[in-house]
N, C-alpha and C positions, 0 to 999 in steps of 0.2 A: 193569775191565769184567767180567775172569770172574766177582769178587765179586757184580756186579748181576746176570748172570746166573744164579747161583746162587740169590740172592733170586725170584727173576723163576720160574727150575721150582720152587721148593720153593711159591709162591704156588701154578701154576697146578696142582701134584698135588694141593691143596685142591680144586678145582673141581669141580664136578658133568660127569660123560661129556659132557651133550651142550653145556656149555660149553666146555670142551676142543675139541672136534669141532668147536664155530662160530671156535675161535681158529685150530683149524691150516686149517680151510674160506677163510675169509678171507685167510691170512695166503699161502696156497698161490695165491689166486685174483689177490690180489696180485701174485704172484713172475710169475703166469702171462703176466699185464696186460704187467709189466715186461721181462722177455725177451721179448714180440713187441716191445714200444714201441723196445725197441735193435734188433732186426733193421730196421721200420720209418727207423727214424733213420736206420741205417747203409742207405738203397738195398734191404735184403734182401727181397726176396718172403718173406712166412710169412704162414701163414692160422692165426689164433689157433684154438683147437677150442675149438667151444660145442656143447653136447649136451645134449637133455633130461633129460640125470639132473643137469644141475646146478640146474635149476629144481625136481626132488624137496628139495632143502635149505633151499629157503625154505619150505616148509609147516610147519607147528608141529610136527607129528608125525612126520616121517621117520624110514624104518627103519632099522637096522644095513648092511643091504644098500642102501638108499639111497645114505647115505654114504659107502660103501665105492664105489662105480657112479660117488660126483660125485667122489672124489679122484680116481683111476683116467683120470677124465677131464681134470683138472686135470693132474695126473703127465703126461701124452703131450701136452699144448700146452707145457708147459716142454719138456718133452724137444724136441718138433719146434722148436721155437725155436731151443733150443740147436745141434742140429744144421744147422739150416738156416744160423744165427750160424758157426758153424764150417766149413760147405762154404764158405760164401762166402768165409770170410778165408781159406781154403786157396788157394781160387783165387785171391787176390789176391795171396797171399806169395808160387806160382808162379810168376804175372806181372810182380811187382815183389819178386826176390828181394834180399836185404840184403845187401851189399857190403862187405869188409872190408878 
């Protein structure tokens, strides 16, 4: 596996900036999707964050600051996931502590 990954950055350091930028764009918006989709599963209240800077990344032309505005946005819906993922199991292992 590390070998494939290996193949996999030395490909994507070939690539053009704003190919790069649509791989980690997607790849982040994904992760984003995915930690609400578990809080959802698991009962947890989380409000995904969608923000108009992420609709700046599908125009053909977006700027540096674009991009940088739509990860930023991306980066704090995982995070808020995560954390909201994590208060809630805290509360739950409180509740139902493990016995030994």
């Amino acid at each position: 596996m590390e070998k494939d990954f290996e193949n996999y950055m030395e490909h994507f350091k070939t690539l053009p900036l704003k190919e790069k930028q649509m791989i980690i764009y997607k790849q982040l918006k994904l992760l984003s999707s995915f930690t609400n989709f578990i809080c959802e599963k698991s009962g947890i209240k989380n409000d995904i964050i969608v923000n108009s800077e992420l609709i700046d990344l599908e125009k053909e032309n977006y700027s540096e600051d674009d991009f940088a505005e739509a990860i930023i946005v991306l980066v704090n819906s995982i995070q808020n996931s995560i954390c909201d993922f994590h208060s809630a199991f805290a509360d739950y292992l409180e509740q139902h502590p493990f016995s030994e």
